[in-house]
mmJSON file of the N, C-alpha and C atoms, coordinates in Angstrom:
{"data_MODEL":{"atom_site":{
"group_PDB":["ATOM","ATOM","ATOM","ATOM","ATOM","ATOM","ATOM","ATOM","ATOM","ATOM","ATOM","ATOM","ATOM","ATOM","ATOM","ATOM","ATOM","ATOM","ATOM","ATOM","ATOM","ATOM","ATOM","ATOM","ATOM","ATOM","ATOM","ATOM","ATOM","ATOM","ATOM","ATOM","ATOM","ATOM","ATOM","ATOM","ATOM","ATOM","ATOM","ATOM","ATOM","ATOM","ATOM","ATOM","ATOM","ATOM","ATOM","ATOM","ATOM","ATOM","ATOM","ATOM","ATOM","ATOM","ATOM","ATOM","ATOM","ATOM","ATOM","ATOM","ATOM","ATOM","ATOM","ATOM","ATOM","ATOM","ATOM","ATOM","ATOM","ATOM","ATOM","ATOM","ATOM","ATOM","ATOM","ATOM","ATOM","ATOM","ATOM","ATOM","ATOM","ATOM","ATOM","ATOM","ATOM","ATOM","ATOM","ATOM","ATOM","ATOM","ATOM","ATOM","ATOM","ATOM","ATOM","ATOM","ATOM","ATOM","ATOM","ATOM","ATOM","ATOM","ATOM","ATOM","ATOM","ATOM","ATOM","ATOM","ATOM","ATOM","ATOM","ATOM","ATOM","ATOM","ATOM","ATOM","ATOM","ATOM","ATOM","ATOM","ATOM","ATOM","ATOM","ATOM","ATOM","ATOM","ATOM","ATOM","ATOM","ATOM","ATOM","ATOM","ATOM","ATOM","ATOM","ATOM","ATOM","ATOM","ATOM","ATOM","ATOM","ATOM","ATOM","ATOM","ATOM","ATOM","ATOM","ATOM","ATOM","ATOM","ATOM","ATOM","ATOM","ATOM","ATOM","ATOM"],
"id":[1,2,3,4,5,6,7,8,9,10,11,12,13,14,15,16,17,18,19,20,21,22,23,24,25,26,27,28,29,30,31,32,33,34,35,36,37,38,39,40,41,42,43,44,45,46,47,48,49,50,51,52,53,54,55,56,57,58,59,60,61,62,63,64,65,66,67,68,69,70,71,72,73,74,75,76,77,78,79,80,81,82,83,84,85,86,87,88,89,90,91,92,93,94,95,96,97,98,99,100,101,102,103,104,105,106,107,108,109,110,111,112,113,114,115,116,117,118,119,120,121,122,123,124,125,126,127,128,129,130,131,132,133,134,135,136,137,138,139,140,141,142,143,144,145,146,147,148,149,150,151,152,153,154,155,156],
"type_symbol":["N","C","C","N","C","C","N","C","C","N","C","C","N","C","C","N","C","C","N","C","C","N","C","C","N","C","C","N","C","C","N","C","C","N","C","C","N","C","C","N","C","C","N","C","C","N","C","C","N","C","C","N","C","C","N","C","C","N","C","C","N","C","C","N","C","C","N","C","C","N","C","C","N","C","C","N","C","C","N","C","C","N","C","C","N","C","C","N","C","C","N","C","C","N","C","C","N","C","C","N","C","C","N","C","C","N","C","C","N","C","C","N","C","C","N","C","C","N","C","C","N","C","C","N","C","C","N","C","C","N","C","C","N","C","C","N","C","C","N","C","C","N","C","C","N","C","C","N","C","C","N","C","C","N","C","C"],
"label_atom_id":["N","CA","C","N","CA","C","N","CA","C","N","CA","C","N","CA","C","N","CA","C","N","CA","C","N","CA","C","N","CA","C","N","CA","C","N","CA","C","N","CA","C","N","CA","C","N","CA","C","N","CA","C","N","CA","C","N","CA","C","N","CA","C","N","CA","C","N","CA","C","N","CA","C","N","CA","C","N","CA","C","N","CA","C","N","CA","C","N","CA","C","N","CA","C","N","CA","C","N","CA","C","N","CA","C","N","CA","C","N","CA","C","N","CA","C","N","CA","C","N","CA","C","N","CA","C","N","CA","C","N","CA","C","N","CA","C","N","CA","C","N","CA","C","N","CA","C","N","CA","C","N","CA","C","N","CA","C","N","CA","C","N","CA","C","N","CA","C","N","CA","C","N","CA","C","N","CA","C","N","CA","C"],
"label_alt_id":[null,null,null,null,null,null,null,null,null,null,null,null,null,null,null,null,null,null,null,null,null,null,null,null,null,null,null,null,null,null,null,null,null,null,null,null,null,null,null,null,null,null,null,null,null,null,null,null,null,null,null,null,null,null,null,null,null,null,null,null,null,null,null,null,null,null,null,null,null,null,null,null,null,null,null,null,null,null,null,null,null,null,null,null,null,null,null,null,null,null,null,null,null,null,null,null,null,null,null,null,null,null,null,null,null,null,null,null,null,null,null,null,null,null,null,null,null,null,null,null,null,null,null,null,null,null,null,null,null,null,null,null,null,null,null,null,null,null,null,null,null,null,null,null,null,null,null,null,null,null,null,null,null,null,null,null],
"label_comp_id":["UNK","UNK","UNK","UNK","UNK","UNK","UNK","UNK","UNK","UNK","UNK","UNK","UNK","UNK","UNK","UNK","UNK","UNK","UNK","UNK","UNK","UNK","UNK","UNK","UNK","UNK","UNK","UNK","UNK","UNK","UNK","UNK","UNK","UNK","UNK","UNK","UNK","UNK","UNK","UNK","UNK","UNK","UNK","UNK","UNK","UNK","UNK","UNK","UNK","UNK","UNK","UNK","UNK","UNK","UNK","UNK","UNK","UNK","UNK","UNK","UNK","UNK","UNK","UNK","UNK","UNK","UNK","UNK","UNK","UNK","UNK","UNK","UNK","UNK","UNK","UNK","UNK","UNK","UNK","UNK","UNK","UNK","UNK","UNK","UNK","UNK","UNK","UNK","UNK","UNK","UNK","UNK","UNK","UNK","UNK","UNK","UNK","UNK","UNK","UNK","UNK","UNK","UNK","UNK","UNK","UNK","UNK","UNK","UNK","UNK","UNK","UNK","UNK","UNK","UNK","UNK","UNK","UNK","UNK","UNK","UNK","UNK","UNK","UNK","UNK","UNK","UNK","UNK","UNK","UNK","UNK","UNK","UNK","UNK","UNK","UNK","UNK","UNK","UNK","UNK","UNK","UNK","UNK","UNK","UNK","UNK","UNK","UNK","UNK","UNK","UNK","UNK","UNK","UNK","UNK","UNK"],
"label_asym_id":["A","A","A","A","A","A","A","A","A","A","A","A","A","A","A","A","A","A","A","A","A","A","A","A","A","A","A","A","A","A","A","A","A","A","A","A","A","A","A","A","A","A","A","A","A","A","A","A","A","A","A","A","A","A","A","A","A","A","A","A","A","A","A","A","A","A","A","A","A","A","A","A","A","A","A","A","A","A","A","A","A","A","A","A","A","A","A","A","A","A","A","A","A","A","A","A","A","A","A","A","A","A","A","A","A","A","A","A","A","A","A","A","A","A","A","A","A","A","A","A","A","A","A","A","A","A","A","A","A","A","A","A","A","A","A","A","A","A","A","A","A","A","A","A","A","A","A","A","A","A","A","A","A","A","A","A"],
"label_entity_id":["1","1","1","1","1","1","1","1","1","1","1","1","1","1","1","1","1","1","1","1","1","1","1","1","1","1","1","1","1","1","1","1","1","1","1","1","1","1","1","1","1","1","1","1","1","1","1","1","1","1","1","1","1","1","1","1","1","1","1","1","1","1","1","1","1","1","1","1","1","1","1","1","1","1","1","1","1","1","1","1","1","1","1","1","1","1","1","1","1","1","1","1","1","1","1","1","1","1","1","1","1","1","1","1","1","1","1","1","1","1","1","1","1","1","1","1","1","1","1","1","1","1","1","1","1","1","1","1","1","1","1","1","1","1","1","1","1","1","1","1","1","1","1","1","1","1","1","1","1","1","1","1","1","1","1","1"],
"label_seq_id":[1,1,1,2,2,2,3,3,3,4,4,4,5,5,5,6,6,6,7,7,7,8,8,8,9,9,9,10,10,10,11,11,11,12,12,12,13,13,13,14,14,14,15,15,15,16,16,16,17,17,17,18,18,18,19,19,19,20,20,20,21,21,21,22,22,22,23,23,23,24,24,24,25,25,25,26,26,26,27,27,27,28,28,28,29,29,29,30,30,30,31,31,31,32,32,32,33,33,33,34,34,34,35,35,35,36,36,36,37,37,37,38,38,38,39,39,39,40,40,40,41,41,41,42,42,42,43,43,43,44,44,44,45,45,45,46,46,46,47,47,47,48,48,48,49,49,49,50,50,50,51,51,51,52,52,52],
"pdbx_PDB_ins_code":[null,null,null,null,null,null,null,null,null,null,null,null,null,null,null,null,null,null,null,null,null,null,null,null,null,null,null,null,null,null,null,null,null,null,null,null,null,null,null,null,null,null,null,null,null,null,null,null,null,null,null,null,null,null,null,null,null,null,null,null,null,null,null,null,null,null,null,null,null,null,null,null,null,null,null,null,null,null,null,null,null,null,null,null,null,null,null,null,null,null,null,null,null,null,null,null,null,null,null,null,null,null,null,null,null,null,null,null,null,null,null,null,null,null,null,null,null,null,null,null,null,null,null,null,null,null,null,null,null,null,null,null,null,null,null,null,null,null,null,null,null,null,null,null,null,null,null,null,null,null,null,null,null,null,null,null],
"Cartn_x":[-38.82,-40.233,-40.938,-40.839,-41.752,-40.95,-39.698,-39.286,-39.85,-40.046,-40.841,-42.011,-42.747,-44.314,-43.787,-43.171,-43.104,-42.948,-42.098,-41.644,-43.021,-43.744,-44.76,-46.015,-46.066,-47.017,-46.613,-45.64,-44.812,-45.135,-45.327,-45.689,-46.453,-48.051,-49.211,-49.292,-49.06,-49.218,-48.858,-47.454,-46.99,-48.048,-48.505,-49.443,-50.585,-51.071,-52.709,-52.247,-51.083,-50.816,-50.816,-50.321,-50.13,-51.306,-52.649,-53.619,-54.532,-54.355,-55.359,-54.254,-53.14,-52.948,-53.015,-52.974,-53.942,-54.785,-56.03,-57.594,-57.565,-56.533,-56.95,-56.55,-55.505,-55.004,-56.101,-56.786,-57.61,-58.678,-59.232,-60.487,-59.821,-58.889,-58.57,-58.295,-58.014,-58.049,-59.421,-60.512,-61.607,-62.321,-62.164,-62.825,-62.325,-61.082,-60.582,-61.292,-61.134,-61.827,-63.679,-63.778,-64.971,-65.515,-64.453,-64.555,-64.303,-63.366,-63.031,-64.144,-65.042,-65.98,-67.513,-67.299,-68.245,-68.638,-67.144,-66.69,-66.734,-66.626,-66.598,-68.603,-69.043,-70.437,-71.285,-70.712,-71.598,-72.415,-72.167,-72.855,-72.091,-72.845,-71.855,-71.279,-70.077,-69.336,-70.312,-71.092,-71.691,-72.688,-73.243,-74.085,-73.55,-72.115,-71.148,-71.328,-70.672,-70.748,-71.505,-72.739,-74.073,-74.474,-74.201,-74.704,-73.753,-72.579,-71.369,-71.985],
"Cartn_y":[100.599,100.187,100.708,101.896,102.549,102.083,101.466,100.795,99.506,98.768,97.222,97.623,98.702,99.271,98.831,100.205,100.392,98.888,98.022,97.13,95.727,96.137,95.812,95.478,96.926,97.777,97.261,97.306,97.15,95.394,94.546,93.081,92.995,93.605,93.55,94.283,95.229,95.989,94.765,94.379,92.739,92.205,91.156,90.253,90.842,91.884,92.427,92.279,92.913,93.12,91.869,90.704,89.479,88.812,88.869,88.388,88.972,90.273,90.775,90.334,90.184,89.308,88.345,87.453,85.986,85.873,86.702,86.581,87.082,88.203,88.464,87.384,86.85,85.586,84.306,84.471,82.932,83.288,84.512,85.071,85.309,85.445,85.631,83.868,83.39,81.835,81.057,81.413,81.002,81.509,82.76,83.686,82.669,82.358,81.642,80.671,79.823,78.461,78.234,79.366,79.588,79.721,80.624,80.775,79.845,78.837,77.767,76.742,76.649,75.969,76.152,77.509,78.091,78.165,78.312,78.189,76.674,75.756,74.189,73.917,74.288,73.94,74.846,76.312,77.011,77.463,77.819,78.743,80.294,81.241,82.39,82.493,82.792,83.199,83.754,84.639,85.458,84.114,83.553,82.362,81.205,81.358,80.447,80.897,82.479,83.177,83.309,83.317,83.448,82.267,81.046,79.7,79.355,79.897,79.586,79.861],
"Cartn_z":[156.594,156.576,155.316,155.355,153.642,152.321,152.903,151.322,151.314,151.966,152.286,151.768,152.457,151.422,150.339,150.02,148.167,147.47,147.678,147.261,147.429,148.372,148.29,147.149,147.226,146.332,145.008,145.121,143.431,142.68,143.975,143.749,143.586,144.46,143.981,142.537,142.221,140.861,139.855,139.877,138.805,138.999,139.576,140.325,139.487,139.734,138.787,137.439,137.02,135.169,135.149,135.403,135.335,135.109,136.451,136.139,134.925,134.518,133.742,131.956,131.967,130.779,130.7,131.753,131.73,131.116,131.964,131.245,129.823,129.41,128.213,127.23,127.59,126.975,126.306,127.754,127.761,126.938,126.809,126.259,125.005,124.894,122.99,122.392,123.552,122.935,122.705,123.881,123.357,122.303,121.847,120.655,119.619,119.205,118.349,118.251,118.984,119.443,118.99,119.564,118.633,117.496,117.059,115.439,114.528,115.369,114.583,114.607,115.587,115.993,114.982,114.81,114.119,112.701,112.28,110.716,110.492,111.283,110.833,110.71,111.891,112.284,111.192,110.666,109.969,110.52,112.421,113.316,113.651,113.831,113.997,115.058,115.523,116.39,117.112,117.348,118.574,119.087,118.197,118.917,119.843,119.544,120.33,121.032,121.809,122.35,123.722,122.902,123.701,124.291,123.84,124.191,125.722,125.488,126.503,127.886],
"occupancy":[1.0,1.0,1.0,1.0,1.0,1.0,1.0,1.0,1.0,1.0,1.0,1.0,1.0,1.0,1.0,1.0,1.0,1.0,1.0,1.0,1.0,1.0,1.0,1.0,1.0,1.0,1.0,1.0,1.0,1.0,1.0,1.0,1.0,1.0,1.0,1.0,1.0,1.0,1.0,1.0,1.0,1.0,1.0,1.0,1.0,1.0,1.0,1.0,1.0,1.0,1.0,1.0,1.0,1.0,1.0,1.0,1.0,1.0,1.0,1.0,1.0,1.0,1.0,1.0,1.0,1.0,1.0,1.0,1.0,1.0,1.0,1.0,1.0,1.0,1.0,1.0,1.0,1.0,1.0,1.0,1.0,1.0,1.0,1.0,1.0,1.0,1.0,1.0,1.0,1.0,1.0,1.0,1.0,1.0,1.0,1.0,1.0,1.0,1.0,1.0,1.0,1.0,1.0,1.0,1.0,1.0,1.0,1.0,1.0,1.0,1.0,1.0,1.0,1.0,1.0,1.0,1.0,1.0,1.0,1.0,1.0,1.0,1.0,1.0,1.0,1.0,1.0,1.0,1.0,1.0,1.0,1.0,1.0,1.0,1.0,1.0,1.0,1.0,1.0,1.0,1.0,1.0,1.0,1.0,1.0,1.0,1.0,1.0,1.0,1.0,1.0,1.0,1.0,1.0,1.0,1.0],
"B_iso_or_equiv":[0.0,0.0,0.0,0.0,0.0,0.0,0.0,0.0,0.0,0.0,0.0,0.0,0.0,0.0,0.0,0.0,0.0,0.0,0.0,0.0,0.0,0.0,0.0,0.0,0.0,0.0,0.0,0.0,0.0,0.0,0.0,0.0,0.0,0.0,0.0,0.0,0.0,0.0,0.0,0.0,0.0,0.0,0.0,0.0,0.0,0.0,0.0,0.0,0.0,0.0,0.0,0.0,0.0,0.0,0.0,0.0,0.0,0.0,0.0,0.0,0.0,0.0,0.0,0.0,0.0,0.0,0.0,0.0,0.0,0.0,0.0,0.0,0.0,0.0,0.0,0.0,0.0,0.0,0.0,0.0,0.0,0.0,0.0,0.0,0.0,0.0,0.0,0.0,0.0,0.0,0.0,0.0,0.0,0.0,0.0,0.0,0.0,0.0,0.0,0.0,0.0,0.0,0.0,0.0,0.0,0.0,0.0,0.0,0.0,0.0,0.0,0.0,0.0,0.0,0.0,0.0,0.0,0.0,0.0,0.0,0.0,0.0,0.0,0.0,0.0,0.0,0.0,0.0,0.0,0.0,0.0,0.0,0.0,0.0,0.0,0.0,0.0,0.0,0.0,0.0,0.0,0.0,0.0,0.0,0.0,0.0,0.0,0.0,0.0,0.0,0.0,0.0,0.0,0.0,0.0,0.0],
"pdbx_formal_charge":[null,null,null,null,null,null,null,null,null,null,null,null,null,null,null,null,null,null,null,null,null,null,null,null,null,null,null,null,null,null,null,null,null,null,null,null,null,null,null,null,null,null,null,null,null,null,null,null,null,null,null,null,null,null,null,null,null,null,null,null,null,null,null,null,null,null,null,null,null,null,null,null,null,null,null,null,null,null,null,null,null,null,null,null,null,null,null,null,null,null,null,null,null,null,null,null,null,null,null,null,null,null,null,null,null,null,null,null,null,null,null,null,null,null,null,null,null,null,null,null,null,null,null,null,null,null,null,null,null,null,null,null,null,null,null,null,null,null,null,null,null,null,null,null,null,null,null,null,null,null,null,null,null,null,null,null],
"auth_seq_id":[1,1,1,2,2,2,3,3,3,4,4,4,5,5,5,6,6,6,7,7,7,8,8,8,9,9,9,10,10,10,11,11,11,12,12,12,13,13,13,14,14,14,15,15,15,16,16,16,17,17,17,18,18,18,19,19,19,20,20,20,21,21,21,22,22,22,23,23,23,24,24,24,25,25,25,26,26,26,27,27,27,28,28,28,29,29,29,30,30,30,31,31,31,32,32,32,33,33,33,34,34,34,35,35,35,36,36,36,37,37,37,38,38,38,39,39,39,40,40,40,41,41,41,42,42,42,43,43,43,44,44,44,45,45,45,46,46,46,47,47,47,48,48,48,49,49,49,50,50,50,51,51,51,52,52,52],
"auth_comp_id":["UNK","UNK","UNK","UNK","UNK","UNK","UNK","UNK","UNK","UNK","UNK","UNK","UNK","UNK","UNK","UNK","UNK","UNK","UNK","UNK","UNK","UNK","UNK","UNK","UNK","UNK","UNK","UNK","UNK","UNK","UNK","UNK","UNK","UNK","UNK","UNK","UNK","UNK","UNK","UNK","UNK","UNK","UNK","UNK","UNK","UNK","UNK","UNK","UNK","UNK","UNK","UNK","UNK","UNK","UNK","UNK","UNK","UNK","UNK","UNK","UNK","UNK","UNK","UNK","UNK","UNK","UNK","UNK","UNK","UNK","UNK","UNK","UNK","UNK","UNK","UNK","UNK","UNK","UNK","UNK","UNK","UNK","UNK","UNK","UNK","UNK","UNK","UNK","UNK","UNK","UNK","UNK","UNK","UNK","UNK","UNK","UNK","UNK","UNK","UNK","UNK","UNK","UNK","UNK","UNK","UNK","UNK","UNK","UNK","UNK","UNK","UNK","UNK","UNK","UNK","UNK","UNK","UNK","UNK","UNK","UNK","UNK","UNK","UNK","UNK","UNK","UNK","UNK","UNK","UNK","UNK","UNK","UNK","UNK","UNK","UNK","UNK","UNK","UNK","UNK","UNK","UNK","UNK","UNK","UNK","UNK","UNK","UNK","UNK","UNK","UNK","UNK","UNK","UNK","UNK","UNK"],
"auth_asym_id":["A","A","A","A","A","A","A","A","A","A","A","A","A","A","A","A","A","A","A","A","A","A","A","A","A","A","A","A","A","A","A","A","A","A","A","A","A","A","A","A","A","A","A","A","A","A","A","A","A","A","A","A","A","A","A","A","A","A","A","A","A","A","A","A","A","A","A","A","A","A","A","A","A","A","A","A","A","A","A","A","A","A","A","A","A","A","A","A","A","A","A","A","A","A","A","A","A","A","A","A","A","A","A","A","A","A","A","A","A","A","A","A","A","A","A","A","A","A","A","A","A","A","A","A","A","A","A","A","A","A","A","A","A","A","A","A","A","A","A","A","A","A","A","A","A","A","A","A","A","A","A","A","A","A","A","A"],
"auth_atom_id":["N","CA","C","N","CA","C","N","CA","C","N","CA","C","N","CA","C","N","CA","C","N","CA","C","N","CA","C","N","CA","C","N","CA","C","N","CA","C","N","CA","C","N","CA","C","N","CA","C","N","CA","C","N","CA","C","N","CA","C","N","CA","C","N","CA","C","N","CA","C","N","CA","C","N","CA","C","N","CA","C","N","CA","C","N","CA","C","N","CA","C","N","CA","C","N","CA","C","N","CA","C","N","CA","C","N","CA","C","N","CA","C","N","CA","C","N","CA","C","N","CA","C","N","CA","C","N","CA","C","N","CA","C","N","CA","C","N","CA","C","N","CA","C","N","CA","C","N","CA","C","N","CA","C","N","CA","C","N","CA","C","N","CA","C","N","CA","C","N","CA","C","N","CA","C","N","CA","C","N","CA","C"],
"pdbx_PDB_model_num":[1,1,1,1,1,1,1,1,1,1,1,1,1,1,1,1,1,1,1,1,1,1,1,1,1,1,1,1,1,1,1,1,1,1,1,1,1,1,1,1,1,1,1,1,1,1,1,1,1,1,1,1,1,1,1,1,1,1,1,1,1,1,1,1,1,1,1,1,1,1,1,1,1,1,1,1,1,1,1,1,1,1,1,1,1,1,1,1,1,1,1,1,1,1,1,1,1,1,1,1,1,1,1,1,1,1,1,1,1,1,1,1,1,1,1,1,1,1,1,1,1,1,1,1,1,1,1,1,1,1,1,1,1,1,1,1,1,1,1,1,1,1,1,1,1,1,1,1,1,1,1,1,1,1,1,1]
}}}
């Protein structure tokens, strides 16, 4: 039974690192996205930002 825990525990822990490099993923792709948006339009990145 306490190895079923552990082994448990151990899936949720993957499962969080997993989701929190997701988001960092998606949020370093929109920064880009922005900048690229920004540098074409000749608006600053933080105003993208802020408008979102």
């Amino acid at each position: 039974m306490l190895i079923q825990d552990r082994k448990q525990k151990e899936k949720v822990m993957t499962n969080k690192k997993l989701i929190i490099y997701n988001v960092a993923e998606q949020s370093d792709t929109d920064a880009r996205i922005a900048r690229m948006m920004a540098s074409r339009h000749e608006i600053s990145a933080s105003t993208m930002k802020n408008g979102k």
